[in-house]
N, CA, C and O atoms as CSV, one atom per row, in Angstrom:
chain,resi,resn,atom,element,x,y,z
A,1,UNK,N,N,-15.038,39.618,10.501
A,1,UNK,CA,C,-15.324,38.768,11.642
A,1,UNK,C,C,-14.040,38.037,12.028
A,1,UNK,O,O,-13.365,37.470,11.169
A,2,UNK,N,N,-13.754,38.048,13.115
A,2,UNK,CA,C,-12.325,37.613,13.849
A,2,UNK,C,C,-13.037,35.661,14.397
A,2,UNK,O,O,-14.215,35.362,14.594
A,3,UNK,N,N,-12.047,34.915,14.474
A,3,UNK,CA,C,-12.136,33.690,14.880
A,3,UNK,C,C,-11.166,33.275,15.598
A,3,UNK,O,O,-10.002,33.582,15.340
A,4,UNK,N,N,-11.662,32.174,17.061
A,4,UNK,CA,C,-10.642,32.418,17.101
A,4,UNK,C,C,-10.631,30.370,17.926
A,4,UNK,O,O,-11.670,29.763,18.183
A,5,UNK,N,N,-9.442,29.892,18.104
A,5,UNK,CA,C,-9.514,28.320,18.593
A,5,UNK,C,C,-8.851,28.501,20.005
A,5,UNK,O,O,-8.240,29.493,20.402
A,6,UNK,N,N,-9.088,27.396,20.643
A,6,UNK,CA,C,-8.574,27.557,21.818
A,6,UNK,C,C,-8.612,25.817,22.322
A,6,UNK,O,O,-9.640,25.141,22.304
A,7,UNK,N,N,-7.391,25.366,22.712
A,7,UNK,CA,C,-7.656,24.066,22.970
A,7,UNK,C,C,-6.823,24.157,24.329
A,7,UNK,O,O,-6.018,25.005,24.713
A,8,UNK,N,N,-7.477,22.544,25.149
A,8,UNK,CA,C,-7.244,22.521,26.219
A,8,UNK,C,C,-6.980,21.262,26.326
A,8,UNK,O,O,-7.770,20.390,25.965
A,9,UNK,N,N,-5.538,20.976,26.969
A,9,UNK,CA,C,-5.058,19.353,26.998
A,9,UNK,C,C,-4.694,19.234,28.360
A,9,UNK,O,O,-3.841,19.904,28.942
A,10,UNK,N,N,-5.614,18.061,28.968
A,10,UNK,CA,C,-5.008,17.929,30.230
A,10,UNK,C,C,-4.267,16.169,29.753
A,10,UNK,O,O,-4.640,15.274,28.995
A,11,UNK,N,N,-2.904,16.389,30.815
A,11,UNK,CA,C,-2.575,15.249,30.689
A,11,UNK,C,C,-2.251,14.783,32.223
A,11,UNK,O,O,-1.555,15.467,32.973
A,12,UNK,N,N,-2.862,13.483,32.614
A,12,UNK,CA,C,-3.286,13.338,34.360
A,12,UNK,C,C,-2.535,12.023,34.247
A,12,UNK,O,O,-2.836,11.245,33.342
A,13,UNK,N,N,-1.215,11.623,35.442
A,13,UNK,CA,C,-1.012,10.540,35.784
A,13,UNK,C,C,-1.266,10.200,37.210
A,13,UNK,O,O,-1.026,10.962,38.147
A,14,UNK,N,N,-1.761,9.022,37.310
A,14,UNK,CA,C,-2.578,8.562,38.529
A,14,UNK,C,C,-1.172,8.153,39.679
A,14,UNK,O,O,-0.415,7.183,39.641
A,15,UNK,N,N,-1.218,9.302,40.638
A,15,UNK,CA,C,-0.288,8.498,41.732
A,15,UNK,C,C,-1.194,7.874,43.162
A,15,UNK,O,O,-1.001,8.037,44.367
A,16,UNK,N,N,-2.086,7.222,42.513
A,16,UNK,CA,C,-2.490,5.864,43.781
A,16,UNK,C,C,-3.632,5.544,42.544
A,16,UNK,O,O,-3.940,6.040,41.460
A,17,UNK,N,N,-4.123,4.232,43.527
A,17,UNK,CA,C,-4.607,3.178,42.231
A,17,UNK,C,C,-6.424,3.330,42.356
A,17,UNK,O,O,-6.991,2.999,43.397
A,18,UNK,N,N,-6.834,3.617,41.716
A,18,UNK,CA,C,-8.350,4.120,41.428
A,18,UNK,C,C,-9.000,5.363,41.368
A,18,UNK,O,O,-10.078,5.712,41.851
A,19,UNK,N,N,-8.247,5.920,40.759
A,19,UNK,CA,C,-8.751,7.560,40.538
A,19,UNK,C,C,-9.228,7.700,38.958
A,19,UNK,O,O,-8.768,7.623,37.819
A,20,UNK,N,N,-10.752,8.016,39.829
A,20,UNK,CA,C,-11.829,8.669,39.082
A,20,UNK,C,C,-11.507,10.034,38.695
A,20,UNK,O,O,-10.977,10.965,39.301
A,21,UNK,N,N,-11.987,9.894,37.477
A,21,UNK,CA,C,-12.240,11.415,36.365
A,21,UNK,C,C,-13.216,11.727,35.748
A,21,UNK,O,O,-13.519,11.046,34.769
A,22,UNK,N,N,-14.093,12.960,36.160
A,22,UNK,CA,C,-14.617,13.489,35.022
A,22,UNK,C,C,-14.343,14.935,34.557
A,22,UNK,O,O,-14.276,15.949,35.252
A,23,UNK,N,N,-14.224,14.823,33.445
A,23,UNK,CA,C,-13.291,15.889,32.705
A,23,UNK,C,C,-14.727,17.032,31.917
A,23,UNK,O,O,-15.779,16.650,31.403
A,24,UNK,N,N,-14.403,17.937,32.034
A,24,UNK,CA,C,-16.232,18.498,31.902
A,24,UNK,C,C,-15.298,19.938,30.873
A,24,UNK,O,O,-14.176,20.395,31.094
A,25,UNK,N,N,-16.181,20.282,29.894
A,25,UNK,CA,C,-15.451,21.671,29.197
A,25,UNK,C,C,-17.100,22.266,28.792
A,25,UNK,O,O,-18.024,21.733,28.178
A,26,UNK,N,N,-16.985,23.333,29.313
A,26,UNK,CA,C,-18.505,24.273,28.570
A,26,UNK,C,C,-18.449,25.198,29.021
A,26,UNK,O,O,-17.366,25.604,29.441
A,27,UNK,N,N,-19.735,26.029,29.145
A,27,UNK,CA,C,-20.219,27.105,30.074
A,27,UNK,C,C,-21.353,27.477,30.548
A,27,UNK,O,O,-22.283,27.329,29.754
A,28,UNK,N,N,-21.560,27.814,31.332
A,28,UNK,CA,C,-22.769,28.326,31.873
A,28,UNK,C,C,-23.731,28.901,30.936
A,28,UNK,O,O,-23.951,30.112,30.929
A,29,UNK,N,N,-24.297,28.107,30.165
A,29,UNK,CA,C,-25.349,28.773,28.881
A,29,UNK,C,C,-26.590,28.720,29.701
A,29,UNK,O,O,-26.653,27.493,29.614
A,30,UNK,N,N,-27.560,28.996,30.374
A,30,UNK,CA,C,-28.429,29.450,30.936
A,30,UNK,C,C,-28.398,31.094,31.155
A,30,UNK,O,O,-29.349,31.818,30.861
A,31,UNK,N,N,-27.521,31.424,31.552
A,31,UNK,CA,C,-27.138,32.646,31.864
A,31,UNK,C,C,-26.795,33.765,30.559
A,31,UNK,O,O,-26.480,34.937,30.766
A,32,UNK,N,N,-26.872,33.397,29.748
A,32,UNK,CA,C,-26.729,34.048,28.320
A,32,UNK,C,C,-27.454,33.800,27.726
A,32,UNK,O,O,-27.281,34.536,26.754
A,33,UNK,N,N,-28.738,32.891,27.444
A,33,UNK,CA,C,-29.458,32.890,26.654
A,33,UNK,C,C,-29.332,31.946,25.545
A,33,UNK,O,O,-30.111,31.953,24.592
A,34,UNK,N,N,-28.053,30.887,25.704
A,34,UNK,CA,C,-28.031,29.885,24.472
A,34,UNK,C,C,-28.487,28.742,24.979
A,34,UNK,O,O,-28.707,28.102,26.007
A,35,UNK,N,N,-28.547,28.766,23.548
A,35,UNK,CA,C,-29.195,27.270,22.739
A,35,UNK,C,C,-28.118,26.481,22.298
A,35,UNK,O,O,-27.275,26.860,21.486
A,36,UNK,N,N,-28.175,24.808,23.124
A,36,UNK,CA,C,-27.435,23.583,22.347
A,36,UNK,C,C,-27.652,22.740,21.848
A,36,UNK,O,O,-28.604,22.068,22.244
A,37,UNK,N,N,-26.820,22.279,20.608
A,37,UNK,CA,C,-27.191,21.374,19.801
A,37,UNK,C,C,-26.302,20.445,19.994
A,37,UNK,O,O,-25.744,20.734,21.053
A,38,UNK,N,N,-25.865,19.507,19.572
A,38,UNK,CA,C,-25.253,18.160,19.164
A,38,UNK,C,C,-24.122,18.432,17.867
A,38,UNK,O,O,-24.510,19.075,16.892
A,39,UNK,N,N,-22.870,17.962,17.915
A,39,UNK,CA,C,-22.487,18.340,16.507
A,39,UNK,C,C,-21.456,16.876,16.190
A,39,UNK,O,O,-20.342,16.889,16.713
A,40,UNK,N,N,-21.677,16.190,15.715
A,40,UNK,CA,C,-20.394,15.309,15.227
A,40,UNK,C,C,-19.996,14.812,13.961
A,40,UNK,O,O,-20.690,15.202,13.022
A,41,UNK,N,N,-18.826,13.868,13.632
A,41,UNK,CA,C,-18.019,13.628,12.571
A,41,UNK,C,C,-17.239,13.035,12.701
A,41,UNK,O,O,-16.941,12.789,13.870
A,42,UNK,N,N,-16.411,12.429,11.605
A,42,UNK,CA,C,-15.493,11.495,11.439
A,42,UNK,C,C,-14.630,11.751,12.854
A,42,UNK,O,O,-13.773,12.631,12.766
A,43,UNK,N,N,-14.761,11.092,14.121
A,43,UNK,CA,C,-13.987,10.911,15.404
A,43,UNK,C,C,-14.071,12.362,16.089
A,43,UNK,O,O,-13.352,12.942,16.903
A,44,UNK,N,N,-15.019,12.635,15.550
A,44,UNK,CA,C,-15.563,13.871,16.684
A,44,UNK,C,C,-16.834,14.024,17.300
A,44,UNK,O,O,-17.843,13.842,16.619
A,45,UNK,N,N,-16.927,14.368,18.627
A,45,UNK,CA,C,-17.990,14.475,19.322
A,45,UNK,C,C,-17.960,16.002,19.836
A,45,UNK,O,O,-17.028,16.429,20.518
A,46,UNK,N,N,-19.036,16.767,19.458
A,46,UNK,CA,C,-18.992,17.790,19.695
A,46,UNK,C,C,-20.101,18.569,19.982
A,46,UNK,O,O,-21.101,18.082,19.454
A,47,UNK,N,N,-20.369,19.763,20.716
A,47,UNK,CA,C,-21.071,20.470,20.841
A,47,UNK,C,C,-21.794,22.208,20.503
A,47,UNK,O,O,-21.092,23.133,20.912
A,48,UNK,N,N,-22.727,22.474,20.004
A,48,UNK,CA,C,-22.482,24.113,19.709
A,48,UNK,C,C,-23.607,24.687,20.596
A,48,UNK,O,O,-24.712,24.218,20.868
A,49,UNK,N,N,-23.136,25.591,20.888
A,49,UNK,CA,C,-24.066,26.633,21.596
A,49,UNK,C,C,-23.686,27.898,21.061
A,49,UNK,O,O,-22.579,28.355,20.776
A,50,UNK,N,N,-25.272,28.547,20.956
A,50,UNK,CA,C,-25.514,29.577,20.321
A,50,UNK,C,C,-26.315,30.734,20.723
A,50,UNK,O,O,-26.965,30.478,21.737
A,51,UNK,N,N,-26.483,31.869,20.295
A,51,UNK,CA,C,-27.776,33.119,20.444
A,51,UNK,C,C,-27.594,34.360,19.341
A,51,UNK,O,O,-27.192,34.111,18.205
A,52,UNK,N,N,-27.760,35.047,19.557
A,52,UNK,CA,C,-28.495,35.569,18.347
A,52,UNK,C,C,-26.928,36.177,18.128
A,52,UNK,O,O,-26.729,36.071,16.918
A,53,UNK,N,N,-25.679,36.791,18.790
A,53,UNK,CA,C,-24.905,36.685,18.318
A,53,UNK,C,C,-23.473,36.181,18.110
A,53,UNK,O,O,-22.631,36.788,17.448
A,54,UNK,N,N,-23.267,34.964,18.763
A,54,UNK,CA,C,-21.803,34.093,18.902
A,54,UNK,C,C,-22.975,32.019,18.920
A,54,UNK,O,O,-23.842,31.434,19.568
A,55,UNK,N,N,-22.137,31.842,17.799
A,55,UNK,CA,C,-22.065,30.460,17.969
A,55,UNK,C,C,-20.219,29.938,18.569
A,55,UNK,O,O,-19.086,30.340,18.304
A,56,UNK,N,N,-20.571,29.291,19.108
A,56,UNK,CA,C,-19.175,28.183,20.187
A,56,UNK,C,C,-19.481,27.242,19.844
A,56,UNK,O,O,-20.667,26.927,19.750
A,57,UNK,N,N,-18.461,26.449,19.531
A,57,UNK,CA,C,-18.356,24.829,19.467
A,57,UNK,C,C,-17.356,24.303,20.252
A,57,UNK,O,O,-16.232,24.805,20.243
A,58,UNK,N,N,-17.675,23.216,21.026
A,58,UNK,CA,C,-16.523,22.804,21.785
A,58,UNK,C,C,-16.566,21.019,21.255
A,58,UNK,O,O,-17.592,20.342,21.323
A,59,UNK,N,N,-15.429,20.576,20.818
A,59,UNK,CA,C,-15.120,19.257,20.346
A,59,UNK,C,C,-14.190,18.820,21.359
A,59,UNK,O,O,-13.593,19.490,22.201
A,60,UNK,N,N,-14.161,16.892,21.004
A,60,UNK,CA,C,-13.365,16.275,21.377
A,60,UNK,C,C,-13.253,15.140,20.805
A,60,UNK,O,O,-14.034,15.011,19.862
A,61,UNK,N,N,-12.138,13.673,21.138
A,61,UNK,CA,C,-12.214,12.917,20.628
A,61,UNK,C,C,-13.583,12.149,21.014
A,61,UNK,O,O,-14.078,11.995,22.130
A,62,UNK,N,N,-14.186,11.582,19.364
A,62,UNK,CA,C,-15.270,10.511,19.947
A,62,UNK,C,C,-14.712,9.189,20.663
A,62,UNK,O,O,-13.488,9.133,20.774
A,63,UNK,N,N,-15.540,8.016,21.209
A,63,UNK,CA,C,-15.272,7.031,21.651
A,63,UNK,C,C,-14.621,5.889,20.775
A,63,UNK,O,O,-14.159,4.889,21.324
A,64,UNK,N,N,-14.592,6.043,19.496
A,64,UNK,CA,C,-13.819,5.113,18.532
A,64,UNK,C,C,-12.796,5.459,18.654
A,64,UNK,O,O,-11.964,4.602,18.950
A,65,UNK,N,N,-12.263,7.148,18.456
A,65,UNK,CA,C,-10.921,7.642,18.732
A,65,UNK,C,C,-10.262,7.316,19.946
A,65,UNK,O,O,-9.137,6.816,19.965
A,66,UNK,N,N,-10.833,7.547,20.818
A,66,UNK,CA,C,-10.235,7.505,22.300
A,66,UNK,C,C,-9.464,5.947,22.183
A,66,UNK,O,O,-8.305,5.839,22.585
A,67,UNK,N,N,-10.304,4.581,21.517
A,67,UNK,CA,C,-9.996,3.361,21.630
A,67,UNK,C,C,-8.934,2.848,21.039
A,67,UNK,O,O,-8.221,2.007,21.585
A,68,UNK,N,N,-8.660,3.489,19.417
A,68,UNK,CA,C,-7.685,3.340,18.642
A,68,UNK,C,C,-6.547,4.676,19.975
A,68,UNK,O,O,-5.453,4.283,19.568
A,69,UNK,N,N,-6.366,5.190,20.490
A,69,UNK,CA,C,-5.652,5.956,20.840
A,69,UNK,C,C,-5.099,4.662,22.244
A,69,UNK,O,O,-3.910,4.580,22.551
A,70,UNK,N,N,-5.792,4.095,22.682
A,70,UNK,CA,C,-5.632,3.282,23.592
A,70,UNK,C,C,-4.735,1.730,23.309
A,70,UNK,O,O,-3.805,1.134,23.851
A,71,UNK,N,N,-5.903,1.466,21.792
A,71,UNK,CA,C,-4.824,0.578,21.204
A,71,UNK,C,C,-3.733,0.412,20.909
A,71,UNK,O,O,-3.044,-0.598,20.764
A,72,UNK,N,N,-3.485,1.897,20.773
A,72,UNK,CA,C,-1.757,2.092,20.474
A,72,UNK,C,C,-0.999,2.642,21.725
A,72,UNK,O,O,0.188,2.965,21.663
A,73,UNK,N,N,-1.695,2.725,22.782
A,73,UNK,CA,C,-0.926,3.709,24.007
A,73,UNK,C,C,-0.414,4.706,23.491
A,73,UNK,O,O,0.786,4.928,23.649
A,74,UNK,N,N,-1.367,5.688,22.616
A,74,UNK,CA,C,-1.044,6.987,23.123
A,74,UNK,C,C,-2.058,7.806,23.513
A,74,UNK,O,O,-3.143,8.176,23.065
A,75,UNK,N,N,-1.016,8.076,25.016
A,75,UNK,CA,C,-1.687,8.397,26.235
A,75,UNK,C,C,-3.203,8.044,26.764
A,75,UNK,O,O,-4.071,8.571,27.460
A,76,UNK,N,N,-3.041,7.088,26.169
A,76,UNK,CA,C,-4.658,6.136,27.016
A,76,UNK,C,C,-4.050,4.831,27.548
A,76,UNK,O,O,-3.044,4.528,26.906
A,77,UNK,N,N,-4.349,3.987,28.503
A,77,UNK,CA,C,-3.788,3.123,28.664
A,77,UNK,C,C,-4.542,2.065,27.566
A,77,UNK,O,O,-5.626,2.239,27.010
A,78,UNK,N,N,-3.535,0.813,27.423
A,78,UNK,CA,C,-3.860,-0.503,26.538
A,78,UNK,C,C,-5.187,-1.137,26.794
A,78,UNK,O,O,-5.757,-1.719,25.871
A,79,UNK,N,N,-6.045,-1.021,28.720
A,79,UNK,CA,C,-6.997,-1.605,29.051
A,79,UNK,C,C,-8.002,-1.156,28.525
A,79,UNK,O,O,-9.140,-1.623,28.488
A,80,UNK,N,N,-7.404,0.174,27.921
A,80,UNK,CA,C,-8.844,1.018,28.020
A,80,UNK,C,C,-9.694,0.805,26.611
A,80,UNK,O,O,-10.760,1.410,26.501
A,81,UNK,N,N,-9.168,-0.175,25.373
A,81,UNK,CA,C,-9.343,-0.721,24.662
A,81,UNK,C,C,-10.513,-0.579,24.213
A,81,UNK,O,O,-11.067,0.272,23.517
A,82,UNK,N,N,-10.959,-1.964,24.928
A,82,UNK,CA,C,-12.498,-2.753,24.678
A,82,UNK,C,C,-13.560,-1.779,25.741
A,82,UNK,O,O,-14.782,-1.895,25.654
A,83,UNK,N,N,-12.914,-0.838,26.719
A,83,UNK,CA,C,-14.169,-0.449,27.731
A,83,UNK,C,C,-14.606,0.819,27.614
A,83,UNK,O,O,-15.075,1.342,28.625
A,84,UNK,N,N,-14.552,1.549,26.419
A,84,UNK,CA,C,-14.787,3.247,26.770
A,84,UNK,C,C,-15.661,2.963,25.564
A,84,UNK,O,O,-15.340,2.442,24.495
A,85,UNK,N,N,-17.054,3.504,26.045
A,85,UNK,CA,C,-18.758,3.320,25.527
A,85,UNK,C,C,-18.993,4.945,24.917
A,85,UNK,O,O,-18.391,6.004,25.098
A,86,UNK,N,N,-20.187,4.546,24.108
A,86,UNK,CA,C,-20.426,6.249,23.728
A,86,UNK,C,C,-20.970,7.039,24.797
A,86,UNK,O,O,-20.970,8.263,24.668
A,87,UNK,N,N,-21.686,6.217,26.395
A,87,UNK,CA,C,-22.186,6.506,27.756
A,87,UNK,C,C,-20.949,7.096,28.044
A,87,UNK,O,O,-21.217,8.111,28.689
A,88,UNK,N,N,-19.847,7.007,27.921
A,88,UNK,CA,C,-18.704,7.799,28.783
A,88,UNK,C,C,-18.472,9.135,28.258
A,88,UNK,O,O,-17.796,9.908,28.936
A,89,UNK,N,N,-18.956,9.517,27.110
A,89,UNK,CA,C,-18.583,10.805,26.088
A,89,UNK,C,C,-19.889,11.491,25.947
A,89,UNK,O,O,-20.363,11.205,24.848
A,90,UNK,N,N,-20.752,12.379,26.707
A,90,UNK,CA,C,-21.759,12.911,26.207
A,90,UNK,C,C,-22.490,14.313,26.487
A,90,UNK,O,O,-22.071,14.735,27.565
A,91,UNK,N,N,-23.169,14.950,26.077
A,91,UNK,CA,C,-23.322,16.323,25.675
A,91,UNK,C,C,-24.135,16.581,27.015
A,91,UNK,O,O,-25.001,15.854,27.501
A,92,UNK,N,N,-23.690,17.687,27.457
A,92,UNK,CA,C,-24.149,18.087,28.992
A,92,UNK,C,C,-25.349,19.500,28.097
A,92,UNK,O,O,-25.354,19.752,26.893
A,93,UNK,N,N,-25.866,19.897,28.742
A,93,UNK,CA,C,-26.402,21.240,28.237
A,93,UNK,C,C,-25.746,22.532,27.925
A,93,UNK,O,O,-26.117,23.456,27.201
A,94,UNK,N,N,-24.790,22.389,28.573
A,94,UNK,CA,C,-23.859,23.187,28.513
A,94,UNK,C,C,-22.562,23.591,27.985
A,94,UNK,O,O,-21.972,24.670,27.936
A,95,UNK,N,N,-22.102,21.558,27.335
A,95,UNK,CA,C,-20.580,21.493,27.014
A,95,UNK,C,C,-20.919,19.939,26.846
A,95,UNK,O,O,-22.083,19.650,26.566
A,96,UNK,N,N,-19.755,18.685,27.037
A,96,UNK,CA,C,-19.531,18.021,27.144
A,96,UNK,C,C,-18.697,17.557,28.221
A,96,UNK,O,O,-17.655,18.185,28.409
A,97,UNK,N,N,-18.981,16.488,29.028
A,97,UNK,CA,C,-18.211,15.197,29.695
A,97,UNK,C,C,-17.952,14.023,29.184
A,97,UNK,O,O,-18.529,13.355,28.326
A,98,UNK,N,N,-16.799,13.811,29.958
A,98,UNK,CA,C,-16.113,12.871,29.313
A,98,UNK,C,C,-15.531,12.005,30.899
A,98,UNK,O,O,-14.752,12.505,31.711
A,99,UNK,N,N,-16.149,10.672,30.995
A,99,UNK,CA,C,-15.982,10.276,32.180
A,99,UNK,C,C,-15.133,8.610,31.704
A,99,UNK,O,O,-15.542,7.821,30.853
A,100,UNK,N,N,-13.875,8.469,32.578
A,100,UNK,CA,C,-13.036,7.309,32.228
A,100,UNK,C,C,-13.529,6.911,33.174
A,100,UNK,O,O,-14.084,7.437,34.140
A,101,UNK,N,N,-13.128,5.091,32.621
A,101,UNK,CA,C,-12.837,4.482,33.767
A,101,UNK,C,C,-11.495,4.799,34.837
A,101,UNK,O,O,-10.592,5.578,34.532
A,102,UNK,N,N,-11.540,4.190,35.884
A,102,UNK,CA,C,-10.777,4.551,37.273
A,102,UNK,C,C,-9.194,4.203,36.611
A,102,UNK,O,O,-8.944,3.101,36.122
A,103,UNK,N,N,-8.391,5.095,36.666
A,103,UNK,CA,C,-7.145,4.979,36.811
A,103,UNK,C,C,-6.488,4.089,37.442
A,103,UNK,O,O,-6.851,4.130,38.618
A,104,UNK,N,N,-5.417,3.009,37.221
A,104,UNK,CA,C,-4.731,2.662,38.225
A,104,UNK,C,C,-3.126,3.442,38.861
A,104,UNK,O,O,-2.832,4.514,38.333
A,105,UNK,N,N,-2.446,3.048,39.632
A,105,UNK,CA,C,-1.011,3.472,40.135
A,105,UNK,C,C,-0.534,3.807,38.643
A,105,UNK,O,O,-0.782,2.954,37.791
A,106,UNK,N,N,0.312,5.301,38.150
A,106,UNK,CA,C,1.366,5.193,37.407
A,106,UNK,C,C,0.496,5.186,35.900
A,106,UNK,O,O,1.108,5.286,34.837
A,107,UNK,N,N,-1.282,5.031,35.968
A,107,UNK,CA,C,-0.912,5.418,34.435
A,107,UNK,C,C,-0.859,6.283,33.799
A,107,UNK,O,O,0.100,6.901,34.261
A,108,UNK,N,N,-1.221,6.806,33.021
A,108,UNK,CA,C,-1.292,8.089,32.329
A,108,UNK,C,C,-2.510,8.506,30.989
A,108,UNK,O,O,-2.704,7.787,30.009
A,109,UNK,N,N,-3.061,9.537,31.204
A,109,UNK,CA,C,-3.821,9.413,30.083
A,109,UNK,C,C,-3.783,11.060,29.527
A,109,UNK,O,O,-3.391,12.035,30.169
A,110,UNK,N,N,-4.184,11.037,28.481
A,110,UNK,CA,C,-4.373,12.695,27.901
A,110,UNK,C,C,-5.627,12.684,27.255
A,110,UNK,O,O,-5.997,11.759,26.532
A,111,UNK,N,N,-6.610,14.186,27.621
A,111,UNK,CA,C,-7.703,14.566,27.009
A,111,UNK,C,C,-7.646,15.721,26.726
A,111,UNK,O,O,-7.124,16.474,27.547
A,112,UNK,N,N,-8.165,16.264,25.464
A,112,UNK,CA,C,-8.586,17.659,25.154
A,112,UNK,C,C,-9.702,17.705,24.840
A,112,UNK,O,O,-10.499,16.829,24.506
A,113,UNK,N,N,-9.833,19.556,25.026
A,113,UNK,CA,C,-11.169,19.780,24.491
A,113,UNK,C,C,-10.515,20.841,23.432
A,113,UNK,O,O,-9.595,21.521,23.887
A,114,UNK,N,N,-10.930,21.083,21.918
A,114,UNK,CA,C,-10.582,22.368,21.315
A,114,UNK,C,C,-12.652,23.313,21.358
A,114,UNK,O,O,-13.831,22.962,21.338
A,115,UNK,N,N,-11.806,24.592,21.421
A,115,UNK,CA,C,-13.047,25.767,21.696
A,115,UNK,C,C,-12.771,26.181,20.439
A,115,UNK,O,O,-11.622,26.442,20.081
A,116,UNK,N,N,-13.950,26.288,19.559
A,116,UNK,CA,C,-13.968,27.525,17.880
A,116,UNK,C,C,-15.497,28.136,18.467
A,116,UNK,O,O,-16.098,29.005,17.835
C-alpha cells in the first residue's frame, strides 16, 4: 500500500484594510460515497473521510495553535491573540474551514492544510 502527504500553505498579505477570508480544503464527498468523521489532537483539528476503499484525512492547526502562533507573530498577526474561537475552525462535511478575522492594510498571515 503506497501513502502519500500533500500539504498546502497559503500565505496572504492584505493590500487594503478589511479583507475577509475563508480558507476551505476538502472535497466533494457526496459524489463518491464518503463518510466524515471528526479527528483531533494535541493542536490538531482534523478531518477523515472515507468508503469502502481510501480513507483521507485533511488536518490543520487547532485554535490554541493558531493563538500561540499569533502570540509570537509567526505569520498571524499579534491581534489575533485573544480573538480566534474554536467557531472559526470547523468541520464542513466535506473538509474543513477556517474563517479569520478581517485583515487589516499590510498584514500577513499563513495557513495550511496537510492531505494523508
Amino acid at each position: 500500500m503506497e501513502y502519500a502527504c500533500v500539504a498546502g500553505v497559503w500565505r496572504i498579505r492584505a493590500f487594503a484594510t478589511h479583507v475577509s477570508l475563508v480558507l476551505k480544503s476538502g472535497l466533494t464527498s457526496h459524489l463518491f460515497g464518503i463518510k466524515s468523521y471528526p479527528e483531533t489532537g494535541e493542536g490538531l483539528f482534523a478531518i477523515s473521510l472515507e468508503n469502502d476503499n481510501i480513507t483521507l484525512s485533511i488536518g490543520t492547526e487547532d485554535e490554541e495553535y493558531l493563538s500561540q502562533r499569533a502570540e509570537f507573530e509567526r505569520f498571524l498577526p499579534s491581534r489575533f491573540k485573544n480573538v480566534i474561537t474554536p467557531e472559526m475552525i470547523h468541520h464542513c462535511e466535506d473538509g474543513i474551514q477556517i474563517i479569520l478575522p478581517p485583515l487589516l492594510k499590510d498584514e500577513l498571515i499563513q495557513v495550511h492544510f496537510i492531505v494523508t
